[in-house]
C-alpha positions as CSV (number, residue, x, y, z in Angstrom):
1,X,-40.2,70.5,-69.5
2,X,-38.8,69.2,-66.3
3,X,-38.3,70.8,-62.8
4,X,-35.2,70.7,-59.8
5,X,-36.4,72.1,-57.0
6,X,-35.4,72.5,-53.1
7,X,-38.3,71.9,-50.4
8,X,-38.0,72.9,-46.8
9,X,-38.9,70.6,-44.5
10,X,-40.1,70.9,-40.8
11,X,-37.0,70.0,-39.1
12,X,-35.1,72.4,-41.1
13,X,-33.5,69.8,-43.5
14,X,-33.4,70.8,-47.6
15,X,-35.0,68.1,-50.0
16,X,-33.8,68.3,-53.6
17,X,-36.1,66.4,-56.2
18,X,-36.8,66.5,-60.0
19,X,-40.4,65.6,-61.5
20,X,-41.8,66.4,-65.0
21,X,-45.4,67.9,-63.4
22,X,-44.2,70.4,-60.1
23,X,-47.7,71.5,-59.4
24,X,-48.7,67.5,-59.1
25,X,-45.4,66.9,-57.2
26,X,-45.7,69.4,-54.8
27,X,-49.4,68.2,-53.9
28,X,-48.1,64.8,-53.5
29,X,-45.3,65.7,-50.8
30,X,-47.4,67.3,-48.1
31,X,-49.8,64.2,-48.7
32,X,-46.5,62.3,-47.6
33,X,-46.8,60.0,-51.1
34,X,-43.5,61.7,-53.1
35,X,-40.7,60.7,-50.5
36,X,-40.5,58.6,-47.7
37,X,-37.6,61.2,-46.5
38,X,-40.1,63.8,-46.5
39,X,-43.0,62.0,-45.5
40,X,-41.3,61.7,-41.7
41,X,-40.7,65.8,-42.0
42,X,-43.8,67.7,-43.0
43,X,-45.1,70.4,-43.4
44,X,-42.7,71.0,-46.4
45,X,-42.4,74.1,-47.8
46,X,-41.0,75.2,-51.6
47,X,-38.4,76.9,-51.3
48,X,-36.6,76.9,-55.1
49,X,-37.6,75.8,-58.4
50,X,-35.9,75.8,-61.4
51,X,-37.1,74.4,-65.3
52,X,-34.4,72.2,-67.4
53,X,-35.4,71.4,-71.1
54,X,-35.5,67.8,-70.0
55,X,-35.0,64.7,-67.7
56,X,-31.5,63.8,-68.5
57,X,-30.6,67.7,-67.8
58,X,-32.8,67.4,-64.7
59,X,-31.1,64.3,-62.6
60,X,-27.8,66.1,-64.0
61,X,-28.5,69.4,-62.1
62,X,-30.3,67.2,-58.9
63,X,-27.3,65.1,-58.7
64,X,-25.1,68.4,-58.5
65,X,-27.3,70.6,-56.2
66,X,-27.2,67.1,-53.6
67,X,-23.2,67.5,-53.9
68,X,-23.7,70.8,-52.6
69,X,-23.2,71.7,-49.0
70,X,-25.9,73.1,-47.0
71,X,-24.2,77.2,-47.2
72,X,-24.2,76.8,-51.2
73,X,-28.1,75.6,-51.3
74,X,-29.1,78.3,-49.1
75,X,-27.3,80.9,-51.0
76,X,-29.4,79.4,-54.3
77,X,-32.4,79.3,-52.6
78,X,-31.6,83.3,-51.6
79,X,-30.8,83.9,-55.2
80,X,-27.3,85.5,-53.7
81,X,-25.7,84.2,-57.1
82,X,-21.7,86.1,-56.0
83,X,-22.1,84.2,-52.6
84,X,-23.0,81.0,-54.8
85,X,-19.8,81.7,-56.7
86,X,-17.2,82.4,-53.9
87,X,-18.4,79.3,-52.5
């Protein structure tokens, strides 16, 4: 099983990642070894998570979610799913 998920990151900017161990991962980040992007804004925070049945499925839905603009990742991350789809 693999995992998208969305960190919040101290100076308010959204990180979107994809690792097959989230529990390892999200140790990792606040240890600033995942990312340089979110080594320079810690603390991070998780704010969404979300399980594909495997990597190819998981860059697929990162890749998409980074496309997104910053109103349609909030709205995910708020589970507002009929604000997701009129935007």
């Amino acid at each position: 099983m693999w995992f998208v998920y969305v960190l919040q990151c101290a100076d308010d900017s959204l990180y979107i990642g994809e690792t097959g161990d989230i529990n390892a991962r999200l140790l990792q980040h606040p240890d600033g070894h995942a990312s340089t992007f979110t080594a320079r804004r810690r603390p991070v925070a998780l704010a969404y998570v979300e399980t594909c049945p495997g990597r190819e499925e998981a860059l697929v839905h990162e890749r998409q979610l980074k496309r997104w603009t910053r109103a349609k990742k909030e709205a995910l991350i708020a589970g507002d799913f009929e604000l997701l789809k009129r935007l």
